[in-house]
C-alpha positions as CSV (number, residue, x, y, z in Angstrom):
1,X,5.0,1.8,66.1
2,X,3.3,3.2,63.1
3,X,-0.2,2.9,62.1
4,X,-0.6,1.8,58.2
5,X,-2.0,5.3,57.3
6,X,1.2,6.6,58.7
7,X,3.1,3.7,57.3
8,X,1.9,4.8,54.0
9,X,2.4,8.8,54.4
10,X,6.2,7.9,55.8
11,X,6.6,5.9,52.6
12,X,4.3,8.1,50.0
13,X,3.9,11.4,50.8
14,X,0.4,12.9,51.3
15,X,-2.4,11.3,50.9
16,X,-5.6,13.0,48.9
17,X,-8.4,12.8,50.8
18,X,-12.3,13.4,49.4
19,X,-14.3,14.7,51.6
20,X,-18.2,14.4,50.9
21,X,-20.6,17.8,52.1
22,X,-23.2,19.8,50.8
23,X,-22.9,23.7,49.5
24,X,-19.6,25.1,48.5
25,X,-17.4,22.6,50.5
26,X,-13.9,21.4,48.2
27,X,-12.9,18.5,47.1
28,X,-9.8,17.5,46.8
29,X,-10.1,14.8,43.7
30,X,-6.6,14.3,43.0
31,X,-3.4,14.5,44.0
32,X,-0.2,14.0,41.0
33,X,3.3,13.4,42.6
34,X,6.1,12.9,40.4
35,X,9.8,12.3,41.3
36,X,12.8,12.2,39.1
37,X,16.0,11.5,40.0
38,X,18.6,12.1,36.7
39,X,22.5,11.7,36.8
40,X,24.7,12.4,34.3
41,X,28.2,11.0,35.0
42,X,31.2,12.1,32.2
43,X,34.3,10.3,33.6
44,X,37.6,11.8,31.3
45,X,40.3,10.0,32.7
46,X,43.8,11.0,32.5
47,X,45.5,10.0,29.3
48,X,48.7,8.8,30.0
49,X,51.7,10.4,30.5
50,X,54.2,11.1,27.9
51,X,57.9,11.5,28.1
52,X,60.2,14.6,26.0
53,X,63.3,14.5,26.8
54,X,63.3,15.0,30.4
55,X,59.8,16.0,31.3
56,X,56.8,14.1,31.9
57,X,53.5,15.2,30.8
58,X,50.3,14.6,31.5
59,X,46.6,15.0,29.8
60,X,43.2,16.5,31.5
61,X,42.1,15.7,34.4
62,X,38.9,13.4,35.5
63,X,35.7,15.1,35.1
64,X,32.7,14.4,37.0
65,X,29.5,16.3,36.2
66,X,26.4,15.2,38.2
67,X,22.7,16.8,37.7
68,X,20.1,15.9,39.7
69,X,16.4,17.0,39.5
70,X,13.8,17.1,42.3
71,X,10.1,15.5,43.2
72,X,7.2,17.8,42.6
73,X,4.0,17.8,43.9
74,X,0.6,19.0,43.0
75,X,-3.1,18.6,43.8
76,X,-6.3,19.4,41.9
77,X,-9.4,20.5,44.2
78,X,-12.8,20.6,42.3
79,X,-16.1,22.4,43.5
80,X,-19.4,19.8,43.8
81,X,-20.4,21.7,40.6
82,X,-17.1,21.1,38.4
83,X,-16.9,17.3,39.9
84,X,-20.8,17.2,38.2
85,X,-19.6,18.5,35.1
86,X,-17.0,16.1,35.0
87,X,-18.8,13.2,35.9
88,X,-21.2,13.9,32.4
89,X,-19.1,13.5,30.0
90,X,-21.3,13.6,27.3
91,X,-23.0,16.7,28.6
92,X,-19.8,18.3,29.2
93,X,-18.4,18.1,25.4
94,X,-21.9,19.8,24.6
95,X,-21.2,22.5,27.2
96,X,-17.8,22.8,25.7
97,X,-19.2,23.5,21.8
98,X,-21.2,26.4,23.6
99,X,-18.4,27.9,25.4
100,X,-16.5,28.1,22.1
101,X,-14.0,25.5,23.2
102,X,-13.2,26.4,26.4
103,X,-13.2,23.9,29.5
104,X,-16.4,23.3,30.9
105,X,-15.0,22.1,33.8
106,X,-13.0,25.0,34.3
107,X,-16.5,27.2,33.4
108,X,-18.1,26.0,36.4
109,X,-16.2,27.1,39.1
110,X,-18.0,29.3,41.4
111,X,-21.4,28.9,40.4
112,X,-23.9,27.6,43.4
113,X,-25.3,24.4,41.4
114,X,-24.7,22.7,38.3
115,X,-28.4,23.6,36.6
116,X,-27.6,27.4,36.9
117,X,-24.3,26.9,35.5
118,X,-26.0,25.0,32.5
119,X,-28.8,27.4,32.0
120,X,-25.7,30.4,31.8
121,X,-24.1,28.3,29.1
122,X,-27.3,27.9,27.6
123,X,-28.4,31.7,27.3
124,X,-24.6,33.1,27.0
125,X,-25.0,30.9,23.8
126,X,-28.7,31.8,22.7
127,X,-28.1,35.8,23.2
128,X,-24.7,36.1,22.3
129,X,-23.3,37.1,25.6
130,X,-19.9,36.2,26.3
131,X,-20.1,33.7,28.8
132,X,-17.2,35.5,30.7
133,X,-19.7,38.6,31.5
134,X,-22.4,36.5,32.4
135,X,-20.6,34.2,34.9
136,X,-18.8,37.4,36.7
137,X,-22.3,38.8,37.1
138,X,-23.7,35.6,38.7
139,X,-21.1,34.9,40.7
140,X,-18.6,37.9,41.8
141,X,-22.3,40.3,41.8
142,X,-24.3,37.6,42.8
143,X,-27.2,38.5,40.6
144,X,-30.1,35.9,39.1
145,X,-29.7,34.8,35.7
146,X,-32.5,36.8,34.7
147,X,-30.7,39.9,36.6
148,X,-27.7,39.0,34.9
149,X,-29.7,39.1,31.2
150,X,-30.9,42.3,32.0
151,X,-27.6,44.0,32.6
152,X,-26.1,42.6,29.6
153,X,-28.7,42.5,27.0
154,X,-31.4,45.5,28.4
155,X,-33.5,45.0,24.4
156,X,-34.2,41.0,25.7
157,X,-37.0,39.9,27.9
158,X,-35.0,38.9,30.5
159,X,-37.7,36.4,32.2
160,X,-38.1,34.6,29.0
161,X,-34.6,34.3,28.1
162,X,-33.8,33.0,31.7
163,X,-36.9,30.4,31.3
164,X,-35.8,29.4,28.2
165,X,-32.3,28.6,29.4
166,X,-33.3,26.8,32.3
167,X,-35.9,24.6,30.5
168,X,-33.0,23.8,27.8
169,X,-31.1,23.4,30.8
170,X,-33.3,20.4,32.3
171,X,-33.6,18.5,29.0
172,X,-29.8,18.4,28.8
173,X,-29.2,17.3,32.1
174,X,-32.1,14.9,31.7
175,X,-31.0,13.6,28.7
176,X,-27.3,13.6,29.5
177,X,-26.6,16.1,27.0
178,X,-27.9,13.4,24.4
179,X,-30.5,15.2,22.6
């Protein structure tokens, strides 16, 4: 006998789960399953058979042509910073004018917390530093944004650049990227 979660995985497939933690656990926030079934029949039947003299002839033969395409699965899992991100929407199109256009969501993988992700859009966009080059040093090198500042741009003051980020970085959030 099947229990209804079983029922339900029988009949659907796998479920997506979301698990809740703390740190750098995954979450799995969606799960898209599509499944297309397409079949082309062409049916020539036999035209019918003609008479010279004492032959019989007869046209082409039936034709049958059958395509069929198959299901697809695919799931998205999301870091506790990205799911953040995308949870302020608002905030999120702001992040996404300072990253030139590119996915915020997408930006934040890898770093520890969404405030330091924030404050390394904030600066990559105040000193001109790709964003790119800051987020591989903060997160492949593990340095501090203020570490980070120094390695990219030596001529700023590092500390005050990394203050100044995370302070812009608190208002946004604060404010919900409204300001």
């Amino acid at each position: 006998m099947f229990t209804a979660f079983a029922l339900v995985v029988a009949l659907h497939g796998p479920v997506a789960t979301d698990q809740h933690g703390h740190g750098n656990s995954a979450h799995t926030t969606s799960a898209h399953t599509t499944q297309s079934t397409h079949t082309t029949q062409s049916t020539h039947p036999a035209a019918p058979a003609q008479t010279h003299g004492n032959s019989s002839h007869a046209s082409s033969p039936k034709h049958t042509t059958t395509t069929t395409t198959t299901k697809t699965t695919s799931a998205t899992t999301l870091t506790p910073v990205q799911l953040k991100v995308q949870s302020h929407t608002q905030l999120a199109s702001k992040l996404q004018s300072r990253l030139g256009g590119a996915d915020p969501v997408l930006a934040a993988k890898g770093f520890r917390n969404f405030g330091q992700f924030v404050a390394a859009v904030n600066v990559s966009h105040n000193l001109n530093i790709p964003f790119t080059e800051l987020k591989a040093d903060m997160v492949r090198k593990h340095m501090s944004l203020g570490q980070s500042i120094q390695d990219l741009r030596p001529s700023a003051n590092a500390t005050l650049e990394a203050d100044r980020g995370e302070t812009e970085a608190k208002k946004m959030i604060g404010s919900g990227g409204q300001e």
